[in-house]
C-alpha positions in Angstrom: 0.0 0.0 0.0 1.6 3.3 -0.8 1.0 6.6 1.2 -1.7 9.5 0.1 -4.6 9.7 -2.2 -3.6 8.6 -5.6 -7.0 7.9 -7.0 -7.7 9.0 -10.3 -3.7 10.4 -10.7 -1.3 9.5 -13.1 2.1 8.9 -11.9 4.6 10.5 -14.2 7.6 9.1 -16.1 11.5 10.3 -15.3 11.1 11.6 -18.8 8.4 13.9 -17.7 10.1 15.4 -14.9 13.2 16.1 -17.0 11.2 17.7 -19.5 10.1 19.7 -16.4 13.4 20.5 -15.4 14.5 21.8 -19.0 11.4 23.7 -19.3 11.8 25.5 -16.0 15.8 26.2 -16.9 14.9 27.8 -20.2 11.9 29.9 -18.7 13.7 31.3 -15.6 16.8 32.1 -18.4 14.5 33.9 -20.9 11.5 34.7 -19.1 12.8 37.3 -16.4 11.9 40.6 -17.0 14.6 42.3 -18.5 15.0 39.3 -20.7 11.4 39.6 -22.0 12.1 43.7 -22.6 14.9 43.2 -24.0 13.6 41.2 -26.6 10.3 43.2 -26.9 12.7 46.0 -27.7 14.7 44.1 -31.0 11.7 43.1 -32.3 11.6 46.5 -34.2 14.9 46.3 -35.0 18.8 46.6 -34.4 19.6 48.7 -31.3 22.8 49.5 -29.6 23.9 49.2 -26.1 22.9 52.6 -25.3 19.8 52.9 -26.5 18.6 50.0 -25.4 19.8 51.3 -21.9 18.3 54.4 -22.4 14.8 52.8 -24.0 14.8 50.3 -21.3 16.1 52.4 -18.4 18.2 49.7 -16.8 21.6 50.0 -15.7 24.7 49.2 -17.5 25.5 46.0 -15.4 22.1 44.4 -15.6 22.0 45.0 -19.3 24.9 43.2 -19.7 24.6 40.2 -18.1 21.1 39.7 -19.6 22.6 40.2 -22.9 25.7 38.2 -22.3 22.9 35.2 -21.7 20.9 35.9 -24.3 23.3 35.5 -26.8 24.2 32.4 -24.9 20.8 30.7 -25.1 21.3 31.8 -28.5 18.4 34.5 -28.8 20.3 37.4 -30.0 23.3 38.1 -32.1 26.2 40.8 -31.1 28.0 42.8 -33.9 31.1 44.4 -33.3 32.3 47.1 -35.5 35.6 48.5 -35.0 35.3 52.1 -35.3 35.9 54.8 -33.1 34.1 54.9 -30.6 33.1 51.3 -31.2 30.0 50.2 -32.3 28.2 46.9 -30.7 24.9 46.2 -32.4 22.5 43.6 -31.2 19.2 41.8 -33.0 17.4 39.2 -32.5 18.4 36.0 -33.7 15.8 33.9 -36.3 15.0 31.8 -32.5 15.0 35.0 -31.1 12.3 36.3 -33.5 10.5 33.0 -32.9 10.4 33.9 -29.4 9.4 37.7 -29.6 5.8 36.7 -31.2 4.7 34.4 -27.9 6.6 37.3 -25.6 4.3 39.9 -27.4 0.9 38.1 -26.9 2.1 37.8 -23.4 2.3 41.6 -23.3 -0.7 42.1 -24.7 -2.5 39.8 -22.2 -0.5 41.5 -19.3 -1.8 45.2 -20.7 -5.6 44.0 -21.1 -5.4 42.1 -18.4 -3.9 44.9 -16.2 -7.2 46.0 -14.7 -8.6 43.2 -13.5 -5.3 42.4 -12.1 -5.5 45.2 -9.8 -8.6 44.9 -8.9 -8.5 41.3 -7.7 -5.1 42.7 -5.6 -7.2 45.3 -4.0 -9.9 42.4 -3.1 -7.1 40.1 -1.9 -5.2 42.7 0.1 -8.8 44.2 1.6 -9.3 40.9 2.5 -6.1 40.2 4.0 -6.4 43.5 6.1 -9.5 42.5 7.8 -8.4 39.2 8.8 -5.5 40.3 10.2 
């Protein structure tokens, strides 16, 4: 006899959970929020490091490092141009396009969606408040 309700549940394969684990490690890579802008941003096009800093308004550190990883997860490409001052260019990748389209319905949702999101904070945190 094994412990807990299992009625009616599946019990899932090794395979499963490793498919898990790969899906979590590419979503916590690309799906953190400077990531997701980031790539919002290059969907219109080419941009250099500073104006993506300046369009974004992160710092210099943070943009980076998230665009040191994206390039690593293969998402975007870096350009180098050896002028003076030099010139770094970065766009999104042909994966990195593929990703932009499900990271702009995502936006979209967020921005329709922002309403009733607030609203069902203010319930919850009301509610909170008067069991407290």
């Amino acid at each position: 006899m094994t412990p807990g309700y299992t009625e009616g549940t599946t019990a899932h394969s090794e395979r499963d959970a490793a498919q898990c684990q790969c899906i979590k490690d590419v979503l916590s890579r690309v799906g953190d929020r400077w990531s997701v802008m980031i790539v919002i941003a290059l969907d219109d096009g080419t941009m250099r490091f500073n104006e993506l800093k300046r369009y974004l308004g992160i710092t210099q550190r943070m943009l980076s490092l998230t665009l040191k990883e994206l390039e690593r997860d293969g998402l975007i490409s870096r350009t180098y141009h050896p002028t003076i001052p030099p010139k770094v260019e970065y766009a999104l990748t042909p994966l990195g396009k593929s990703f932009s389209e499900p990271v702009r319905v995502l936006g979209r949702w967020a921005i329709d969606n922002l309403a009733n999101i607030d609203a069902a904070r203010q319930r919850y945190d009301a509610a909170a408040e008067e069991t407290a």
